[in-house]
C-alpha positions in Angstrom: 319.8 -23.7 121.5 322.2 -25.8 123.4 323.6 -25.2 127.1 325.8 -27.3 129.6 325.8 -28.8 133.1 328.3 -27.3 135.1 329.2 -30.5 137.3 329.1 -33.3 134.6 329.6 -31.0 131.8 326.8 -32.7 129.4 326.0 -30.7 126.9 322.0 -30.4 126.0 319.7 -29.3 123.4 316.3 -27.6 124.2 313.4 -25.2 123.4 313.1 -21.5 124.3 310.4 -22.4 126.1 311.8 -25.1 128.3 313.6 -22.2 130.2 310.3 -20.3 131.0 309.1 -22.4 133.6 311.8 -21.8 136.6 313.0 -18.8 135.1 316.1 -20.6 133.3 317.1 -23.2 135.7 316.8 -26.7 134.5 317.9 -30.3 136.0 320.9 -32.7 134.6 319.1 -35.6 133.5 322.7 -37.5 133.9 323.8 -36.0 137.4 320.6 -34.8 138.6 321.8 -30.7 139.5 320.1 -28.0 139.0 321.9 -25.4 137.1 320.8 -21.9 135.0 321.1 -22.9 131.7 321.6 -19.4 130.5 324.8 -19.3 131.9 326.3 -21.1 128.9 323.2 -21.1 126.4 324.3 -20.8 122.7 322.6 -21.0 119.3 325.4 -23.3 117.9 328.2 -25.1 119.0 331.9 -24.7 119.0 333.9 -26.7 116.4 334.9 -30.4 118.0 336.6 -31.4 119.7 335.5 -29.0 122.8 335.5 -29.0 126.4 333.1 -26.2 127.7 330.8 -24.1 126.4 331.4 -19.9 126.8 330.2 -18.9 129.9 328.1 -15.3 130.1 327.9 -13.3 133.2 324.5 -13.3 134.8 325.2 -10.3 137.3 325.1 -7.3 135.0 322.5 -4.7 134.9 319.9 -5.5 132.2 319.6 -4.3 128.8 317.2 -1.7 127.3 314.8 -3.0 124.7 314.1 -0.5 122.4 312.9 -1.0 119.4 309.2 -0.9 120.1 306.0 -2.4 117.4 303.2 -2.4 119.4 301.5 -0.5 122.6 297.6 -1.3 123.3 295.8 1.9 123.7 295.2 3.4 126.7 291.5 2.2 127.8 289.8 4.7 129.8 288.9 3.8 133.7 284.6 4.6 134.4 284.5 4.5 138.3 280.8 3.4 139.7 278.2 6.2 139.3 277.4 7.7 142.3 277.7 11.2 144.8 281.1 11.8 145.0 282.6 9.9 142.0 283.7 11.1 138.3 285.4 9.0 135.9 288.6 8.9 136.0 290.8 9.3 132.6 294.0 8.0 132.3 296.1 10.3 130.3 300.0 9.9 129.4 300.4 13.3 128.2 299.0 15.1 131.0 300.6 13.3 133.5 304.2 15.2 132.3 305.2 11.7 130.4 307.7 12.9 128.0 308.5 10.0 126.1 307.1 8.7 122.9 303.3 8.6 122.5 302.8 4.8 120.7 298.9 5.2 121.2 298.1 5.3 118.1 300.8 2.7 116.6 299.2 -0.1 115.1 301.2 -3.1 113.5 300.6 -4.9 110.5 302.7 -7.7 109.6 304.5 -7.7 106.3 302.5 -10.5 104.6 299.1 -9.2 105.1 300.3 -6.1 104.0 298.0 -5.4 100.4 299.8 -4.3 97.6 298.0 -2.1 94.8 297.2 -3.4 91.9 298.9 -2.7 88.9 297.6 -2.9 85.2 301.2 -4.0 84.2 300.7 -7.3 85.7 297.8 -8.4 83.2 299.3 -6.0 80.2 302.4 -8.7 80.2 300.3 -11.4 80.6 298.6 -10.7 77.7 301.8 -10.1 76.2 303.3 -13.2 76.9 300.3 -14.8 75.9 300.0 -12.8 72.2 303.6 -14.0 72.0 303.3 -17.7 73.0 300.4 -18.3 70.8 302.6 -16.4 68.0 305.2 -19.2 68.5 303.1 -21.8 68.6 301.6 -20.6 65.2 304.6 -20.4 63.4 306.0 -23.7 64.8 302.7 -25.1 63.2 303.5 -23.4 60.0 306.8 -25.1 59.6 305.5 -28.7 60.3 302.3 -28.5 58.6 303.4 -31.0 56.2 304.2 -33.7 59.3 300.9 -32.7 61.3 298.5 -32.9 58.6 299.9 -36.4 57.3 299.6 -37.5 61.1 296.4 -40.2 61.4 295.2 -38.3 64.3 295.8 -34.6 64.0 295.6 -34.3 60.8 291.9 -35.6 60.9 291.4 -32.6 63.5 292.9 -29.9 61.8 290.7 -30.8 58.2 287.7 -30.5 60.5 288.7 -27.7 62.4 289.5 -26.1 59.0 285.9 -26.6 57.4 284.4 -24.9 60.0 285.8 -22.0 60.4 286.0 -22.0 56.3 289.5 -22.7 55.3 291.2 -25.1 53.8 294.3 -26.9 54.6 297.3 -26.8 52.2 297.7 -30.2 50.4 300.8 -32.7 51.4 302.5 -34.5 48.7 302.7 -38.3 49.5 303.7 -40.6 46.0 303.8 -43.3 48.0 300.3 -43.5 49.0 299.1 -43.2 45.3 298.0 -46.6 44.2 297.8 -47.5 40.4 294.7 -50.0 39.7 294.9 -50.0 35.9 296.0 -48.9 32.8 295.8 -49.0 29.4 297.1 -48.2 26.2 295.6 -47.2 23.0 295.5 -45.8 19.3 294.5 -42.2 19.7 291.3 -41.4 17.5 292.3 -38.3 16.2 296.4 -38.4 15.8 297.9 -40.7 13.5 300.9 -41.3 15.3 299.7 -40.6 18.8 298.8 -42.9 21.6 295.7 -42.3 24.4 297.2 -43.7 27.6 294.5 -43.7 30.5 295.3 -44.7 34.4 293.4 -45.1 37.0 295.0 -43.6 40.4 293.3 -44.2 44.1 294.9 -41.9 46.9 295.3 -44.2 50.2 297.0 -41.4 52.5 294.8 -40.2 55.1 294.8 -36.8 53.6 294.3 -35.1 50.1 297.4 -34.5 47.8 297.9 -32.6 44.9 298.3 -34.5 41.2 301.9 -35.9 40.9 304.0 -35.3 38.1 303.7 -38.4 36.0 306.5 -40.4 34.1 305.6 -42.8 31.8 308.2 -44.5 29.6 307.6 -47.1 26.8 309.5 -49.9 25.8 310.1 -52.6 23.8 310.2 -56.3 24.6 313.9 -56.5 25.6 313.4 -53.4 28.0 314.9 -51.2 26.8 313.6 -47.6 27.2 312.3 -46.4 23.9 310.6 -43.1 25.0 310.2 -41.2 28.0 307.7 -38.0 28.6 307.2 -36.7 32.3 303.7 -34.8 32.8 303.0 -32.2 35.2 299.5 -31.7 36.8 298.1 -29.1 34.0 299.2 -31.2 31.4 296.5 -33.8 32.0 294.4 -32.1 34.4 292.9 -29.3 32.6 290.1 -27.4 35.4 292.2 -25.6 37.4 289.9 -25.4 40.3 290.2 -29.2 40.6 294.2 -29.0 40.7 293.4 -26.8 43.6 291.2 -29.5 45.6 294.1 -32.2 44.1 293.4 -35.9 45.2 290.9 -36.4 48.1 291.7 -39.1 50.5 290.1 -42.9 49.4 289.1 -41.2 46.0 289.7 -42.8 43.0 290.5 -40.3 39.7 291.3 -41.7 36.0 294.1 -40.2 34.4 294.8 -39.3 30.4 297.4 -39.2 28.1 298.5 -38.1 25.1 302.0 -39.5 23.5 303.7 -39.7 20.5 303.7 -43.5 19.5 307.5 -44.7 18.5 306.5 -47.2 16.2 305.3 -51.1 16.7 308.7 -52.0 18.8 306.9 -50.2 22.2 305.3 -53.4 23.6 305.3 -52.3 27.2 305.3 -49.0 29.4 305.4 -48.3 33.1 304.4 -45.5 35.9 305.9 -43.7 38.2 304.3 -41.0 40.3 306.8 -37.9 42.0 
């Protein structure tokens, strides 16, 4: 709150409780009188510039306060026991008070106040939670491909998985399928057929299934002679083992069976999709 000297017209800030001590009268600090500050006090100031603050008249009668939140209880009066005396009782209501009886008001501020519980609260917590975890789930679901080829998750969620007895969809990686050898031969059975065996090491951190394979033959010049594309069944014949597809670090040879295009083919080649 803020008030103002009356002879040097200073204006000063202070406390509520500055203005307890001599019943509102304080002393200028600059010209040393002693004025009552609540002649002019004020919670804010006037828009600058300004010369004085408004004054309020401190002759009128004083207000009523009536809004009333607390009354201590009337404590009964015991005079000394002795011939003569009886304790005396104070009572309101037979004295012919007719005003209100706050005896029994008690106050209880707002914050201490309990509130009753509610099983709503923990239904949509639950609820909320059900649904979070949902999203989560799903979110999962649609990048399992990128979390299980991930060095350090996807390590987690294959153990994770054998424990609780599942197992984790296999990720498709050519890339990390590494060709150590190969070779080409007269098949023993098919007159014009050639066996063509590979051996294929998986370096990805995580199983895959068995690519399709393209192998094309041909002949010293390059050029292409023949070309057959194999899918997984065609070479891999237990289908439990397509299933499982290529562990990770596991090594796994390969067999073909082509039709041979005559003695031009001097060369053939690879690829893995």
């Amino acid at each position: 709150m803020y008030t103002q000297c009356p002879e040097c017209l200073t204006v000063y800030k202070l406390e509520a409780e500055l203005l307890v001590h001599a019943c509102g009268c304080v002393r200028c600090s600059h010209c040393d009188a002693v004025f009552n500050a609540l002649g002019t006090l004020a919670e804010q100031l006037p828009p600058e510039p300004f010369t004085r603050l408004a004054e309020h008249a401190l002759d009128r009668e004083p207000p009523t306060a009536d809004v009333a939140v607390f009354r201590p209880r009337p404590v009964a009066e015991v005079a000394p026991e002795g011939p003569g005396t009886s304790p005396l009782v104070e009572d309101d209501i037979a004295s012919g008070e007719t005003g209100e009886d706050f005896s029994q008001l008690t106050f209880t501020p707002r914050f201490a106040k309990r509130k009753r519980r509610s099983w709503r609260t923990p239904a949509w917590v639950g609820v909320c939670t059900v649904l979070i975890l949902g999203l989560g789930a799903q979110l999962a679901w649609a990048k399992r491909d990128v979390l299980i080829a991930d060095p350090t998750i996807g390590p987690v969620l294959e153990t994770g998985c054998a424990m609780i007895g599942c197992r984790l969809p296999l990720v498709p990686d050519p890339s990390r399928l590494h060709l150590l050898a190969r070779d080409v031969e007269q098949h023993p059975s098919v007159t014009d057929g050639l066996l063509i065996t590979a051996s294929v090491r998986n370096d990805a951190s995580f199983a895959q299934p068995y690519p399709v394979v393209t192998i094309v033959l041909s002949d010293a010049s390059g050029q292409r002679l023949a070309m057959r594309r194999f899918q997984p069944e065609d070479y891999v014949g237990d289908a439990s083992a397509r299933s499982r597809g290529l562990a990770s670090g596991v090594t796994t040879a390969m067999v073909f069976e082509v039709q041979d295009p005559g003695q031009r083919a001097v060369a053939f080649a690879f690829s893995f999709e």
